[in-house]
N, C-alpha and C positions, 0 to 999 in steps of 0.2 A: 216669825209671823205667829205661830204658833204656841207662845210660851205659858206658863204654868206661873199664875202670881200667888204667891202665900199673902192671903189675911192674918196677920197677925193677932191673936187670941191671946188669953191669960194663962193658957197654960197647953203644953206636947199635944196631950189628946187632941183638944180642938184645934191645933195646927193641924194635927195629920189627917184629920178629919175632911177640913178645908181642902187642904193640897189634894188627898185622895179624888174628891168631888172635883176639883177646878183639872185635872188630868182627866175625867170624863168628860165633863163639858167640853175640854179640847180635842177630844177625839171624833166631838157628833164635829165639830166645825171643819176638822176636817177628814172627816169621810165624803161629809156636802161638798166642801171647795171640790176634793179631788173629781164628783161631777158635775163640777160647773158651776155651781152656787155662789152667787155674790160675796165675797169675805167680808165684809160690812156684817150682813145676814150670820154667816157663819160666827165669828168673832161674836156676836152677840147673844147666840142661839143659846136657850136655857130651855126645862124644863121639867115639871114632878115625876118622883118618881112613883108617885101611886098609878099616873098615866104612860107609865115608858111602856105597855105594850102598846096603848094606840100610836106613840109617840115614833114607836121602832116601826110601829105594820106604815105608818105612814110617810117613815121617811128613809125607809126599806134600810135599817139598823139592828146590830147583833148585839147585844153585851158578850164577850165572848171570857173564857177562865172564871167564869163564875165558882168561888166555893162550893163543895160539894153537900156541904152541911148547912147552910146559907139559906133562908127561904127566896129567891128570887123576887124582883118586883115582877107585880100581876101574879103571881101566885095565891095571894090574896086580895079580898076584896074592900077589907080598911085602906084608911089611910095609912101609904107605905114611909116607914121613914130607913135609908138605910144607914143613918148611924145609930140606929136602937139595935143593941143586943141581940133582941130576942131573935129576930128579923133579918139583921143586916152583915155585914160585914164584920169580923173582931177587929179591935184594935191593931193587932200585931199584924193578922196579912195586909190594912192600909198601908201600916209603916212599911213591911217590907216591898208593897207594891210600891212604893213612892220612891223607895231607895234605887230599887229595877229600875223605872219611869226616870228618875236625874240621872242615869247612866245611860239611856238609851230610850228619849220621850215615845219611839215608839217600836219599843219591847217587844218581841213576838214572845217574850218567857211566861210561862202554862203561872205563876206568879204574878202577873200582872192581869187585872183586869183591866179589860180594853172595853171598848165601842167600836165598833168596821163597820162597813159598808155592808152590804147585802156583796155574797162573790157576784161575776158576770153573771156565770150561768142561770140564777136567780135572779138577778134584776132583770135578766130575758125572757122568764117566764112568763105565759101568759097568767093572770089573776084563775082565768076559767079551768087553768089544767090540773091535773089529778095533784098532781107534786107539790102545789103552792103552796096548799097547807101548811106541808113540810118543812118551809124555811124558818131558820131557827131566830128568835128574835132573843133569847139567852140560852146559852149553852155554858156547859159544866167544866169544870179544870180539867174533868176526862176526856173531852169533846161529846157528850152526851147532851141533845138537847133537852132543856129542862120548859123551855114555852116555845113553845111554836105559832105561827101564825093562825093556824086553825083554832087554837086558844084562845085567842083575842077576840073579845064581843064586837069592833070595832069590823074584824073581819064577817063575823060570825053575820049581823044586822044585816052588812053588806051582800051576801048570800042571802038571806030571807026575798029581798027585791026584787 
């Protein structure tokens, strides 16, 4: 249901580029399916990465083993591209995340980055409690959150009201 298509490019880089990307995109589809989300919906679900904190506070999602040296998306406020250098991802941990992911699409290995779900405990929180903030919408290969919800202007607006 769930599978990982390569666009075929002119050359390695932009293959593992793609694949890396297309193994995110299948993880928001199914963290949704898994509550309840039409697979039509999920299967199609795409989005920038300059907006993955609204994108994660709204669809209660973690990028989780993020690079520790890596600027996360929403960490800044350009537009995020994460196959630039300076910003994103190296070449080598996509490849070796891609090689984890074809061995096991869904990895729990601290080398692969993923997308999940918000845990239970978190998606039962109420928005008004002290802790909310807290939920990590990227965290670090160490478990270290690196943005959290209180981060998020999307959050933040929603608190002025």
């Amino acid at each position: 249901m769930f599978v990982a298509k390569l666009k075929k490019h002119n050359n390695i880089r932009d293959d593992a580029r793609s694949l890396f990307l297309e193994w995110l995109r299948l993880d928001i589809g199914r963290a949704l399916f898994s509550r309840g989300w039409d697979l039509d919906v999920c299967l199609a679900m795409k989005m920038s990465w300059t907006d993955w904190p609204k994108f994660a506070y709204i669809h209660k999602l973690c990028l989780i083993n993020w690079p520790v040296d890596a600027i996360p998306p929403g960490q800044i406020d350009e537009k995020y591209d994460i196959k630039k250098k300076s910003n994103g991802v190296s070449q080598q941990f996509q490849t070796n995340s891609n090689a984890k992911r074809r061995e096991d699409p869904e990895s729990g290995d601290p080398a692969c980055i993923r997308i999940v779900s918000w845990d239970a405990e978190d998606l039962d929180l109420d928005p008004e409690d002290v802790n909310y903030g807290d939920i990590p919408l990227v965290s670090d290969s160490e478990e270290y959150s690196v943005f959290c919800v209180k981060d998020c202007k999307t959050y933040q607006e929603a608190k002025k009201t």
